[in-house]
C-alpha positions as CSV (number, residue, x, y, z in Angstrom):
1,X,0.0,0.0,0.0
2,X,2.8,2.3,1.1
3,X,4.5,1.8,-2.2
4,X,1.0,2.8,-4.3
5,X,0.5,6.4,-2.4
6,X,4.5,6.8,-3.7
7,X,3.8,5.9,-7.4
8,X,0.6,7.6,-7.0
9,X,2.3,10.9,-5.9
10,X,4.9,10.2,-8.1
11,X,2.3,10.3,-11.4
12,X,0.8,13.3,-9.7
13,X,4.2,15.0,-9.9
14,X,4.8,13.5,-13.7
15,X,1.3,14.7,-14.6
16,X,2.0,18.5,-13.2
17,X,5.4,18.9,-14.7
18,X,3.5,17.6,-18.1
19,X,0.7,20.2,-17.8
20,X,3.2,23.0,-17.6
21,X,5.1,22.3,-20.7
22,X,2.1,21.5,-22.3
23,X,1.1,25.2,-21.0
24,X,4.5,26.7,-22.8
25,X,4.3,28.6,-25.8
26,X,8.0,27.8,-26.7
27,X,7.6,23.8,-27.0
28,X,6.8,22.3,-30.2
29,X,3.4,21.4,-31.2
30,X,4.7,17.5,-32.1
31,X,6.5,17.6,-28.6
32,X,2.4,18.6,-26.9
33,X,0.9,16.1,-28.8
34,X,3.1,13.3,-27.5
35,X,3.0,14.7,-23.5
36,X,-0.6,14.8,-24.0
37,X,-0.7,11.2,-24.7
38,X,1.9,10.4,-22.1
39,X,-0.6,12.2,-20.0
40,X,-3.3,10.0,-21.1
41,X,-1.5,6.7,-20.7
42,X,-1.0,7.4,-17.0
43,X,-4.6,8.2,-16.5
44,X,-5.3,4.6,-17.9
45,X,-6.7,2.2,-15.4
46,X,-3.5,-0.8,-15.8
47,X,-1.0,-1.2,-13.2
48,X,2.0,1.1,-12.7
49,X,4.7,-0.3,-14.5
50,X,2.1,-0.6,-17.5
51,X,1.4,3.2,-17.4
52,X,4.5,4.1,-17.0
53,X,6.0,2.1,-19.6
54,X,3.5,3.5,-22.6
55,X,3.9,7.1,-20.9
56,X,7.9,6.3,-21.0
57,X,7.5,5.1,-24.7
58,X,6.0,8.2,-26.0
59,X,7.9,10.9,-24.2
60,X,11.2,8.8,-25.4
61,X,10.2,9.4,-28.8
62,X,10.3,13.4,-28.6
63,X,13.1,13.7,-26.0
64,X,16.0,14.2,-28.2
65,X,13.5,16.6,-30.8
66,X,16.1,19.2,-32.4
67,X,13.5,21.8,-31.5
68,X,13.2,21.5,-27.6
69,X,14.0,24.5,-25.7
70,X,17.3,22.9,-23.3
71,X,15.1,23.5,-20.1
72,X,12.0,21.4,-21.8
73,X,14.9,18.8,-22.7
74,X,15.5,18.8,-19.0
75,X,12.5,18.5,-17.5
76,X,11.6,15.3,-20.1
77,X,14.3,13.7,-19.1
78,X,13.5,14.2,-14.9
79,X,9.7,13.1,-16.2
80,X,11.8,10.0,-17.6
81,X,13.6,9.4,-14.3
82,X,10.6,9.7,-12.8
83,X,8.7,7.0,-14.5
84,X,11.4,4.5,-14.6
85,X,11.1,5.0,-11.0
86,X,7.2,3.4,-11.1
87,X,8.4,1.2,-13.9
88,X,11.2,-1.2,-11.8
């Protein structure tokens, strides 16, 4: 139980960070699209590691995008940290 309220708060965290570059005028439109659905796959009713391994697989794809501002880059990789965290 203890370790659900931690992945729990730990999605919370992921989800917040998400809304605020989603919220940014400077990241790329392609970059939205796939936060939003990494967004959506943690709001999926699996298991933890199953969220966080489809919200892992899409942010992946767009953390290396030529047109991310360096402190966006940042916080997708700390959103990636975060969710291999749930994920082990």
């Amino acid at each position: 139980m203890a370790e659900d309220k931690k992945h729990e708060e730990t999605i919370t965290q992921i989800k917040q960070q998400i809304e605020m570059l989603l919220n940014d005028n400077s990241v790329p439109r392609n970059v939205k699209t796939a936060l939003d659905e990494a967004r959506k796959a943690l709001e999926q009713n699996e298991g933890y590691s199953v969220k966080a391994s489809n919200a892992m697989y899409k942010i992946d794809e767009v953390s290396n995008d030529i047109n991310l501002p360096p402190y966006a880059r940042t916080v997708i990789w700390n959103l990636l940290s975060l969710l291999e965290s749930i994920k082990d």
